[in-house]
C-alpha positions in Angstrom: 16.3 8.5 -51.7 16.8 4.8 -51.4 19.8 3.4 -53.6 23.3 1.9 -54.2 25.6 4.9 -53.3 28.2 5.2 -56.2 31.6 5.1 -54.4 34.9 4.7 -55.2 34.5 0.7 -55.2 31.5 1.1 -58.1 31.8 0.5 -61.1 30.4 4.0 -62.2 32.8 6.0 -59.9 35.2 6.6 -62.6 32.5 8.4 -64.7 30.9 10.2 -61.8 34.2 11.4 -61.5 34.5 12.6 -64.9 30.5 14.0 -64.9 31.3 16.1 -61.6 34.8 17.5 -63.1 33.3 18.2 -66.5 29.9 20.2 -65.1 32.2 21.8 -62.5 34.4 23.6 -65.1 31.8 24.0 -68.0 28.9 25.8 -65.7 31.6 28.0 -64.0 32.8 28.8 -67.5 28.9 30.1 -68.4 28.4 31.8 -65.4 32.1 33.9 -66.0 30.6 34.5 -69.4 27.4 35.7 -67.6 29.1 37.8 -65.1 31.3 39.7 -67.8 28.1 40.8 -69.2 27.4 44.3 -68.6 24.3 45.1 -66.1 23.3 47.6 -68.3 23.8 45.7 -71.7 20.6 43.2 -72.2 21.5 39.6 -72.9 19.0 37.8 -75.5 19.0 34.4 -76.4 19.3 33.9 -80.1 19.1 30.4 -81.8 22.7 30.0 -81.9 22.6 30.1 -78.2 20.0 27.3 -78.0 22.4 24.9 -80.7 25.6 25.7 -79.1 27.7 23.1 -77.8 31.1 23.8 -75.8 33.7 21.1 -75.7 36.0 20.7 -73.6 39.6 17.6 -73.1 40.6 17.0 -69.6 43.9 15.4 -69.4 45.4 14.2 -66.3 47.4 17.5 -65.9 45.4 19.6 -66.6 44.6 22.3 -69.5 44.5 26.4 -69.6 41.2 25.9 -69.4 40.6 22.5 -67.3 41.6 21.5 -64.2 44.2 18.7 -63.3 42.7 15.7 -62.2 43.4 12.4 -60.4 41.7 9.6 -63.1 44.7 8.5 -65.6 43.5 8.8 -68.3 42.3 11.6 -70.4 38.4 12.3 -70.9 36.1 15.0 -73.3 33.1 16.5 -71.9 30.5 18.0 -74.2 28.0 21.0 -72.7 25.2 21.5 -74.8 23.0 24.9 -74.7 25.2 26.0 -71.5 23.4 29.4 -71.9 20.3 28.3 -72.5 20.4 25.9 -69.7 22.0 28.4 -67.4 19.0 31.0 -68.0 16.4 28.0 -67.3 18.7 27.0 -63.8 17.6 30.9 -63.0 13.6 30.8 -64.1 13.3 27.7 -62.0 14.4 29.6 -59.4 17.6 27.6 -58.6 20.8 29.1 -56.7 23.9 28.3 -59.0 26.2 27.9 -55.8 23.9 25.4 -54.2 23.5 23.2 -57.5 27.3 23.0 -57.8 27.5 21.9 -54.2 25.0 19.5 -54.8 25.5 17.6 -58.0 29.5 18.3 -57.9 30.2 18.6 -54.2 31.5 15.0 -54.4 30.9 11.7 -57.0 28.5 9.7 -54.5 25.5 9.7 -56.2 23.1 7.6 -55.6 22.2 4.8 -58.3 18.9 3.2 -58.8 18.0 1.1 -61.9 15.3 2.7 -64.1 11.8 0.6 -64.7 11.1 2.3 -68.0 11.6 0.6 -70.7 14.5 2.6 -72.2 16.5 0.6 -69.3 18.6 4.0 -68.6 20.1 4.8 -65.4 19.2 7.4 -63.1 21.1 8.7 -60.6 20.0 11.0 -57.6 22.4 13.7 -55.9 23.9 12.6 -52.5 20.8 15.0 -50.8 18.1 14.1 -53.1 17.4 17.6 -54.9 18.7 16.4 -58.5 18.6 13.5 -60.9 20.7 12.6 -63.3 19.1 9.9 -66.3 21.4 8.6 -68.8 20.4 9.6 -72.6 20.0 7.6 -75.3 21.2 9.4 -78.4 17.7 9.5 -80.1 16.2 11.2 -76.8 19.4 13.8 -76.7 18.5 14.6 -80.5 14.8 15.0 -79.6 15.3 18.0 -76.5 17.8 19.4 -78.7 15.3 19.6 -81.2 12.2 20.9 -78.9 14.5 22.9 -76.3 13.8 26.5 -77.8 9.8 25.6 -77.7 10.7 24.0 -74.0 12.4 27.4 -73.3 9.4 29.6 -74.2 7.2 27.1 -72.5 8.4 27.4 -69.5 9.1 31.5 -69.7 5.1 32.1 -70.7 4.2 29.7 -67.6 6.2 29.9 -64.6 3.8 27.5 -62.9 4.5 24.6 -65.7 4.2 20.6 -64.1 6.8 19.8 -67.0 10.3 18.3 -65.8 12.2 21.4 -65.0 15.4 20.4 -67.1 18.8 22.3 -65.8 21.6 21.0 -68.3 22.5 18.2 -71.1 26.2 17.1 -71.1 28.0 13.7 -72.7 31.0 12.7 -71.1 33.7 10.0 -73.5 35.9 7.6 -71.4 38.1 6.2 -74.0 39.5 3.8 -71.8 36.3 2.4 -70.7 34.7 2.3 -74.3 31.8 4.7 -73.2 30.1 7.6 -74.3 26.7 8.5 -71.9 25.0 11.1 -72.7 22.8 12.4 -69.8 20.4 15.6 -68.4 19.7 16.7 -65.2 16.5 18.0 -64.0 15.0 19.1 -60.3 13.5 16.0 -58.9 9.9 15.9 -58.4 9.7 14.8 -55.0 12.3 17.0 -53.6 10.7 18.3 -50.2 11.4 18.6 -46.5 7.7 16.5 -45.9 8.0 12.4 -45.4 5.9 11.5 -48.6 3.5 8.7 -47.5 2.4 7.6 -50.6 3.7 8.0 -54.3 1.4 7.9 -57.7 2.3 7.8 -61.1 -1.2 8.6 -63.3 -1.7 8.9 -66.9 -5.3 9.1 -66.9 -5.9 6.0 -68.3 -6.9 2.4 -67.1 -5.4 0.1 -69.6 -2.0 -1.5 -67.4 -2.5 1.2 -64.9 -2.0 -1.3 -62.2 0.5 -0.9 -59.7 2.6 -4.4 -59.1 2.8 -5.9 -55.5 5.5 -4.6 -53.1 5.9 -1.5 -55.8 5.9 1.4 -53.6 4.6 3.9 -56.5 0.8 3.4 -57.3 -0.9 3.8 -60.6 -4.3 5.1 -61.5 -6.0 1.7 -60.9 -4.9 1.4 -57.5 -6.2 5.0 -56.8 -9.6 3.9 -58.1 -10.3 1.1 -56.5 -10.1 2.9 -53.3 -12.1 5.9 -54.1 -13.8 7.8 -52.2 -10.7 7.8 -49.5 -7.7 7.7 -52.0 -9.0 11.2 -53.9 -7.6 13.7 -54.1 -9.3 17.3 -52.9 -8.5 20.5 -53.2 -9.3 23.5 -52.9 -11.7 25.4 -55.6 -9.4 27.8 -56.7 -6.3 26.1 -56.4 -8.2 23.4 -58.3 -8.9 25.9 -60.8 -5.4 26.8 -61.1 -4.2 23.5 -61.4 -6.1 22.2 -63.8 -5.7 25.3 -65.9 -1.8 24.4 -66.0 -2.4 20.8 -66.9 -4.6 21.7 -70.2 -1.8 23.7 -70.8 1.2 21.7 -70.3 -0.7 18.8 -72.2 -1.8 21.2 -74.8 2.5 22.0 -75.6 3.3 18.0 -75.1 0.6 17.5 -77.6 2.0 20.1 -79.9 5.5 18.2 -79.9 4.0 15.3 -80.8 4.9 13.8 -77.4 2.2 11.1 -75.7 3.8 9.0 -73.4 3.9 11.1 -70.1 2.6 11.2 -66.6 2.2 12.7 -63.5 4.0 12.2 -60.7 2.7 12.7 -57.3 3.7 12.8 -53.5 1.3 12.8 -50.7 2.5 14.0 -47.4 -0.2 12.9 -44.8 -0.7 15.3 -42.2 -1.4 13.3 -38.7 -5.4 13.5 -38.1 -6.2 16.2 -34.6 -9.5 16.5 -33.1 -12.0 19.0 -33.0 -15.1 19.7 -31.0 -17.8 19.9 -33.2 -21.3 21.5 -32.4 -22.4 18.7 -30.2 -19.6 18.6 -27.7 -18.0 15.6 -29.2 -15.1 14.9 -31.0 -14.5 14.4 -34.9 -10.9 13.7 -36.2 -9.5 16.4 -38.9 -7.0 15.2 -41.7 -5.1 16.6 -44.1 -3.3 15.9 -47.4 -0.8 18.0 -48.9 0.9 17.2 -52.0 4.2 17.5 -53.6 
């Protein structure tokens, strides 16, 4: 992940700071909750769950429930769904111990300016595997509002291509006149493969045109270099994935949501050779996507 590392000479540090502390002590909260829970007693979700917010003032010396900390000034830290959000961390199949070390190990994340037009920040864990985007308050309003059809989305279809959410939070630095509200989801491109080539499609050819030097292509550029820029699979993975698409479409359609895409990393595979019938040679290549 390429991008300005947020240290303690940023201007952000001071609310990475706060982000880290706050998710820290809210999360370890939840998962004491979760722990206290009998094995043998069922835990359901109820709508309460999904609406809940936990709140939570750090002061510089601390609380009986938050930690002291080294900023000087106090902060509040807002946790929305921490249940909900805690169950989705689990279907997505994510280790709680490893996403604290991660996103709260330290406050260097790593910045990068968004090219949407919201104009919100996103910002990527130190090792890549998380991103954090900056809310505005009509978009924090909107998951609120869809999260328990999200939630039984992504239970009925373990396979979904959606963004696999894993918490909302809003963090209030008095002193600094801000109140960000953000969400942080797996990134899409986390793997252990060098990704070669990046797409963004939508299906559609209107503005689909990647601008020169950009290092993610849109459906245009993939187009004009048809047949060698498709992309093949095979038949029943095919199947499969385009199975998962009509569905994920059909519940973004249902929450009246249109302005999406897929994202999509190709890791090329280096080309080997292999005698054909004839005694020659023919070059074999591979493409395998993230």
């Amino acid at each position: 992940v390429k991008g300005k590392v947020i240290d303690g000479r940023h201007e952000l540090y001071t609310m990475s700071i706060a982000v880290m502390l706050g998710m820290r002590t809210s999360i370890g909260r939840t998962n004491l909750q979760m722990a206290e829970t009998s094995h043998n007693e069922r835990r359901w979700l109820d709508n309460d769950d999904l609406m809940a917010v936990e709140k939570y003032v750090f002061r510089p010396r601390g609380t009986d429930i938050t930690p002291p900390h080294q900023l000087s000034h106090t902060f509040k830290f807002k946790d929305y769904s921490p249940l909900a959000f805690a169950y989705l961390r689990r279907m997505f199949g994510v280790n709680e111990y490893e996403f604290l070390l991660s996103v709260c190990g330290n406050a260097n994340y790593i910045e990068f300016q968004s090219n949407a037009k919201s104009g919100q920040f996103f910002f990527y864990s130190p090792d890549g595997k998380y991103m954090i985007k900056t809310m505005t308050n009509a978009e924090s309003k909107f998951l609120r509002r869809i999260l328990p059809h999200y939630f039984r989305h992504c239970a009925m279809n373990p396979n979904t291509l959606i963004a696999k959410f894993l918490g909302m939070y809003r963090v209030k630095l008095y002193h600094l006149r801000r109140n960000v509200k953000f969400m942080v989801m797996k990134s899409v491109y986390d793997t252990d493969k060098h990704l070669d080539q990046l797409f963004d499609v939508k299906g559609s050819s209107t503005g689909r045109d990647a601008k020169p030097g950009d290092a993610v292509k849109k459906d245009n550029d993939v187009r004009r270099s048809l047949p060698d820029s498709a992309f093949v699979l095979e038949p029943d993975l095919r199947k499969r994935l385009r199975q998962q698409v009509v569905l994920d479409t059909e519940w973004l359609r249902a929450m009246k949501i249109m302005d999406y895409s897929m994202l999509i990393g190709v890791h090329n595979i280096p080309h080997k050779s292999k005698a054909n019938a004839s005694g020659g040679d023919r070059p074999v290549g591979h493409r395998r996507f993230a």
